[in-house]
N, C-alpha and C positions, 0 to 999 in steps of 0.2 A: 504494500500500500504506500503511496507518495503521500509524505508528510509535508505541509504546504506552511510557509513560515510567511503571520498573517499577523497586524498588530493595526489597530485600531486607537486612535487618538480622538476624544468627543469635548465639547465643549459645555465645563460644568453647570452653564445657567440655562441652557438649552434644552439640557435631557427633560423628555415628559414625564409624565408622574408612573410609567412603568419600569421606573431606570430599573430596582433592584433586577424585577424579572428579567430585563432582555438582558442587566448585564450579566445574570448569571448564565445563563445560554450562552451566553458568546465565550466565558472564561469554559466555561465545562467542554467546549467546544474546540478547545486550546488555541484562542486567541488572546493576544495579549492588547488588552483592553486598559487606558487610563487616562484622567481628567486631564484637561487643561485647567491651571489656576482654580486647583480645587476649592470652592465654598464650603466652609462650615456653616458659617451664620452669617445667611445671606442679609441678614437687614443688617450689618455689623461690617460687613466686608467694604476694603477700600479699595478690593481689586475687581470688584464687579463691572466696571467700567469698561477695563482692557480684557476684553473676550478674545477667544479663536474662531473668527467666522468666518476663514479658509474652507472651502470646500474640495478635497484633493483627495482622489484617488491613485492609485498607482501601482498594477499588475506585473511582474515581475523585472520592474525598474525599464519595462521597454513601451509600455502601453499607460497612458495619463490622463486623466478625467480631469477637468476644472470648470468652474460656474457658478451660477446661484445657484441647484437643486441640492437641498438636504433630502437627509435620508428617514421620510414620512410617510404613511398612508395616506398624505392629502394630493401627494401625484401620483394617486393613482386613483382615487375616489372622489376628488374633489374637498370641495365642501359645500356647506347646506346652501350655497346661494351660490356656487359659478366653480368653473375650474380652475386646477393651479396652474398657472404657464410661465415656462421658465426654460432655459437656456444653456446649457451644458456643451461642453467641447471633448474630444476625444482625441488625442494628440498621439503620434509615434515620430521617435526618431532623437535626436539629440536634445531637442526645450524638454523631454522628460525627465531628463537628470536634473534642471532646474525643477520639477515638481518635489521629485526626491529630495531633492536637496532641501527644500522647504517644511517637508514633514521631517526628516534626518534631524534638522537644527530645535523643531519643535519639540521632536521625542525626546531628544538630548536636554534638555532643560529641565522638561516637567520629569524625565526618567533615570536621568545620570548615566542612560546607557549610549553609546555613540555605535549608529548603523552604517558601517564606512566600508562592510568588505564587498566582494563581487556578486552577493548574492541580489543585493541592495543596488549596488550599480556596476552592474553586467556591462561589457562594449555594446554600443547602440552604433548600428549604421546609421545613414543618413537619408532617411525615405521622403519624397514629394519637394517641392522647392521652395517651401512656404518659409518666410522669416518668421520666427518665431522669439520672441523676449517675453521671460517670464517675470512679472515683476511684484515683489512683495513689499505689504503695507504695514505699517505698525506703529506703535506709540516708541519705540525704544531710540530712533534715531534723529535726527536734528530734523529732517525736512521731510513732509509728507510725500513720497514718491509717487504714489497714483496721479493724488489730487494735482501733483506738477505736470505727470504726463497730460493728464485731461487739458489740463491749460493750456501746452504747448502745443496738443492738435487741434483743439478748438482754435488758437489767436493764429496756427497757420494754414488756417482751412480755406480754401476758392470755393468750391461747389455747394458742398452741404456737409453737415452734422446732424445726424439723426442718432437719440438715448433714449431709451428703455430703463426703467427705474423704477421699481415700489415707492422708493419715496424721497421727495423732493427739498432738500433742503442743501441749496450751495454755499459756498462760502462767499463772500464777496466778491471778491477776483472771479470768481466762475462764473458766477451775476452776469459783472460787466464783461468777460470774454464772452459769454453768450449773445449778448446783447449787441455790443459791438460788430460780431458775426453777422448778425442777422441787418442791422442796420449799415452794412455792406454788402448786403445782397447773396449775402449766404444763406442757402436753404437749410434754415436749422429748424428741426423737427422735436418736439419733446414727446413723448409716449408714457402715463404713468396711469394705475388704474383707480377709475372712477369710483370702488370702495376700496378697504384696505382692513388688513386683518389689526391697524390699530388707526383706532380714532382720532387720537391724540394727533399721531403722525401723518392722517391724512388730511385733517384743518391745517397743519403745519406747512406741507406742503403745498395746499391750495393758495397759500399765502402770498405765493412767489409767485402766482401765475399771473396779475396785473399787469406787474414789469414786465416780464414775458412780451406777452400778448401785444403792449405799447412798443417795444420793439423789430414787434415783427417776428416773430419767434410763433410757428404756427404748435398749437400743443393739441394733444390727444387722450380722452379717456377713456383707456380699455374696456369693455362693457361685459364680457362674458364672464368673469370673476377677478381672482388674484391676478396680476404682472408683474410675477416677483422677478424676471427674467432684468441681467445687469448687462445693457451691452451700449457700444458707443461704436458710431460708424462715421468714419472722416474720409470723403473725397472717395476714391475709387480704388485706390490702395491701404487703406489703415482701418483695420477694428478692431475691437476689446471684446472681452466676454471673462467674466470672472464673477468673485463673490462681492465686490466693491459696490456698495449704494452710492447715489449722488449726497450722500447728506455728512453732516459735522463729523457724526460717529465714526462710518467707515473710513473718512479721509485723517482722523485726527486719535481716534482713541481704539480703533477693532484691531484684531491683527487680518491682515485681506493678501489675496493673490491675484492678479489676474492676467490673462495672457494679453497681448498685443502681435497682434496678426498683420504680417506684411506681403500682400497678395490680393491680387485683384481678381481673381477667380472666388478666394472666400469671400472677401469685399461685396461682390455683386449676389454673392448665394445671401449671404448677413440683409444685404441691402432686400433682397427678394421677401426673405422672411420677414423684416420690419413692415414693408409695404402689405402682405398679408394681413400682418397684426392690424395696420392700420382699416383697415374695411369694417374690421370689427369695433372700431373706435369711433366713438363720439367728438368731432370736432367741436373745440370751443370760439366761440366767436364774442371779441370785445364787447360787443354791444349790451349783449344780451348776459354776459359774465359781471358787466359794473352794473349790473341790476337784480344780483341775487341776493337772498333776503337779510335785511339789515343785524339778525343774531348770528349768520354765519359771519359775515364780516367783524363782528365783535369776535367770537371765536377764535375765527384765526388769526386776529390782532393779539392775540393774550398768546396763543401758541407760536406768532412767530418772535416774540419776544423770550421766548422758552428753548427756539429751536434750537441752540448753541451747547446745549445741554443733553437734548431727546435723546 
């Protein structure tokens, strides 16, 4: 029988309320199973803030998953009001050792054990010609890496910028690079869904959508349920797909991954898929947006004043 050597890393404020059980199934199971920034007492904890909300898979260091999808019954069943829709990458060839590499560093921390032999990272040919940079996000080092990249393809984008995002909440600079885009006749496109599995965060992000809209920045709201799906499309060569939200959290205190794609064959399939999504979306129109009811605009007055925190 082949003994398959399987170690799972989860994110302590995440797990549902069946942790014990599934985690005991997976250890009986002989996988090596353990918290990120484990909680005792989560109302007490100061590390609740800095999560692991990497989503990264990675099949015998040749084969790499990256995205928004966690590992839930609600992609597969829904929920009581729409489906989940979300975005996942499947990668082979050399950016795989960057995925490894990114679980290797996280194991090593939370587990004192270092994954460095060939089992972990096997020789990888080099398959298909896609550029691939894998890029990781975190509170530990001086400068938000993601939130820089977004910046740099957005202020150097001609064509368009179309993102995909549960939830909307930028930082300044990303504001006005959006904005700026669009009021030079860049097709920048927002996509974010019309409910959201938190309330809080969805008056938050409604909050942003005025400036938007004044710019020119045409936005969309997904209608069939969740669009937890994180991706960003620049021009005809450049996309992203990772676990990275557009909001404070992700760019400033989550730890995140996400791939950046250089290829205009993925580019145009990315681009295919957004323009899908969008059929299913409810276009927002200025007009008719500064005339919605005067306690939602209180609302998301009090929550954009909050966003910086959420």
């Amino acid at each position: 029988m082949k003994i398959f050597d399987t170690h799972a890393h989860y994110d302590d404020e995440q797990f549902d309320e069946d942790r014990e059980e599934i985690l005991g199934k997976m250890q009986d199971a002989g996988i090596a199973v353990r918290p990120f920034l484990e909680i005792t007492f989560p109302q007490l904890a100061s590390r609740i803030n800095y999560r692991n909300h990497r989503k990264i898979t990675v099949i015998d260091g040749k084969i790499g998953y990256i995205g928004g999808m966690n590992i839930a019954d609600r992609y597969v069943e829904g929920t009581k009001w729409g489906t989940w829709r979300d975005t996942h990458l499947r990668i082979e060839g050399p950016a795989v050792r960057g995925l490894q590499l990114l679980f290797a560093v996280d194991w090593s921390y939370e587990c004192k054990e270092v994954l460095s032999d060939s089992r972990f990272f096997p020789p990888v040919a080099d398959k298909g010609k896609s550029g691939i940079q894998i890029a990781p996000g975190g509170p530990i080092g001086e400068w938000s890496n993601i939130a820089m990249l977004f910046l740099k393809a957005i202020t150097n984008a001609k064509k368009n910028v179309y993102i995909q995002t549960p939830y909307f909440l930028p930082t300044e600079s990303l504001v006005k690079a959006l904005q700026t885009a669009a009021l030079a006749k860049v097709d920048v496109r927002l996509m974010i869904p019309e409910r959201s599995d938190s309330t809080v965060l969805r008056f938050a992000s409604f909050s942003y959508i005025t400036e938007m809209l004044r710019a020119g920045v045409k936005v969309y709201f997904y209608q069939p349920g969740i669009l937890h799906s994180k991706t960003i499309i620049i021009d005809d060569e450049l996309c992203s797909v990772g676990s990275t939200n557009f909001d404070f959290r992700s760019f400033e205190h989550n730890f995140e991954a996400n791939a950046f794609i250089y290829d205009r064959e993925v580019n145009s399939e990315m681009k295919r898929i957004f323009l899908e999504d969008q059929q299913q979306c409810r276009r927002i129109i200025q007009h008719y947006w500064r005339h919605r009811p005067l306690y939602q605009k209180g609302i998301e007055s009090i929550m954009r004043l909050l966003s910086p925190v959420l």
